[in-house]
N, C-alpha and C positions, 0 to 999 in steps of 0.2 A: 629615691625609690618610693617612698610614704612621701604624699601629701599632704595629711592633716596638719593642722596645728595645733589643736588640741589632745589632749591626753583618751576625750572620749571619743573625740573623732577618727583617731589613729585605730582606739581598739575597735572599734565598729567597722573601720576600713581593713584593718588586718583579718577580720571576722569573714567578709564579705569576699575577701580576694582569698581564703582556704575554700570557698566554695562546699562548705559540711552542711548533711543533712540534717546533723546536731551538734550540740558543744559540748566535748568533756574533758577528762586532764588531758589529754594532747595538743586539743586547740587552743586552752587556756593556757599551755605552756609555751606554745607559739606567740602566744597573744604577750605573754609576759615579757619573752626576751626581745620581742620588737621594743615593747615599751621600754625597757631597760636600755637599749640600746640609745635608743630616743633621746629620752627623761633621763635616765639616769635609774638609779636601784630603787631609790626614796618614792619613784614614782611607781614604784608595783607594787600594788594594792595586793591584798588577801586574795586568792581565786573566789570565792564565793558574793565577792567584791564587783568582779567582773564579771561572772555571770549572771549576776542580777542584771547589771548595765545590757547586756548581752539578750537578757529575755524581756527586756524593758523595749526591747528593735525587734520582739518576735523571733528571739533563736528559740529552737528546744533543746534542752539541757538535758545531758544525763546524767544526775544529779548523784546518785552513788558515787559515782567518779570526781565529783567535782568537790562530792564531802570529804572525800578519802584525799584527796591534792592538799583539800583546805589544813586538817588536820595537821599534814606530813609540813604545812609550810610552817603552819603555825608551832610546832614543835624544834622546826630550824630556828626560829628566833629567840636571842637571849632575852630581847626586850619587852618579849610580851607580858611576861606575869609580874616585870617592873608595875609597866602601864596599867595592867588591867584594871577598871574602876577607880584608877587617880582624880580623875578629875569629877568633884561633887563642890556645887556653890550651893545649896538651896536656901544657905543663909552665910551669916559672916564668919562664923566657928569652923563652917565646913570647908569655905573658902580658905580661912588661914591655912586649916589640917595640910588639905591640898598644895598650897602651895609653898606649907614646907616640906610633902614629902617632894613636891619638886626641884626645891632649892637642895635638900640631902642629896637627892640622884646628880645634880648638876655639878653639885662638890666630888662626887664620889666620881664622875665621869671626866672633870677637868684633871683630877689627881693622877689618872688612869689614862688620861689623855685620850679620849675616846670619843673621835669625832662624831660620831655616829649616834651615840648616845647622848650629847650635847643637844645635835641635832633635833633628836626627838624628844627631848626636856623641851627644845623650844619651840618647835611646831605644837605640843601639846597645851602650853599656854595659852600659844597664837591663837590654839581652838575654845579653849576657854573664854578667850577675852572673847573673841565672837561670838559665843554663845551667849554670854553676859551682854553683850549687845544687843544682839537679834530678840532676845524677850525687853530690854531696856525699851526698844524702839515699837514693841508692838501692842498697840491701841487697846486689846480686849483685854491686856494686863492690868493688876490694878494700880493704881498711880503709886504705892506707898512699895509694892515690888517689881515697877519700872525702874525707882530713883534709886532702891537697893541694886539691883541688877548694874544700873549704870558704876555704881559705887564701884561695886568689885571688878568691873569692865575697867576701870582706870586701878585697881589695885595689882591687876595683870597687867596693866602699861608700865607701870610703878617696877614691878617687877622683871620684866623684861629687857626696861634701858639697865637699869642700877640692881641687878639682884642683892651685890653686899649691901646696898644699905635698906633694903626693904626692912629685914626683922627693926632697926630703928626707927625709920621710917612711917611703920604702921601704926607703931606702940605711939608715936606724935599724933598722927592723924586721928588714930578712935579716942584722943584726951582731948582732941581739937576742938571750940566751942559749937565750930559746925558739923559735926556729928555725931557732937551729944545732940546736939537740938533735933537733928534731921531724922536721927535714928534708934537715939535710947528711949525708950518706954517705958517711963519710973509709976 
């Protein structure tokens, strides 16, 4: 029935086949379970998510509605005030913090056997290491928190194949002779 292949393509195709003068919790509700249907659950974004996407193609939004959706979803979710503000690298201390309250949630959710919350322990890494990328790789950065960024870009790979042995792991690596030298500042 849907064409697209993409996730934005689809909402912007379902957007366009409602044929509305504007977008609020109805269409974005529409907009949702297409995606779901799709994608899967993991792939429906926040509503306020989508409407962005949505007035980014020149919808008009009516945005009381789309607050009051956003609110009610965000209150469905057990996992949000897990997540909220987990993820801080802006140096190495903050990085550790982070990723062991990730490793606690990821203990606490294999125990519980909670695929779902597995899940987004690991998608939130995945976004970490990227972000630690994305500044590693970008030129106006200054050299000295390019090669840090990369650092903890591979302390979330570290993390991700082998989370049991990261806590050893790390304690190896920061006594390592290469970063003392790379990164301590006596």
């Amino acid at each position: 029935m849907w064409d697209s292949r993409t996730k934005i393509d689809l909402i912007i195709e379902v957007w366009e086949k409602l044929d509305c003068e504007s977008v609020g919790a109805r269409e974005i509700a529409a907009i949702e379970e297409v995606v779901r249907e799709r994608f899967g659950a993991s792939a429906v974004e926040l509503p306020m998510k989508f409407a962005r996407m949505l007035a980014d193609e020149g919808a008009d939004l009516r945005h009381a509605e789309i607050l009051e959706l956003d609110v009610q979803r965000r209150q469905e979710s057990p996992y949000d005030a897990m997540f909220r503000n987990i993820l801080k690298f802006s140096d190495f201390k903050q990085t550790l913090a982070s990723l062991q309250q990730l490793e606690n949630l990821r203990k606490k959710f294999v125990r519980g056997k909670d695929r779902e919350g597995l899940r987004i322990v690991r998608d939130t890494a995945i976004k970490g290491k990227r972000r630690a990328q994305m500044i590693a790789k970008n030129e106006k950065v200054a050299p000295e928190k390019r090669a840090e960024k990369q650092e903890i870009a591979e302390w979330f790979t570290i993390w991700l194949q082998s989370p049991e042995i990261f806590e050893n792991w790390i304690a190896l690596r920061q006594n390592s002779p290469d970063f003392i030298e790379r990164f301590r500042k006596d």
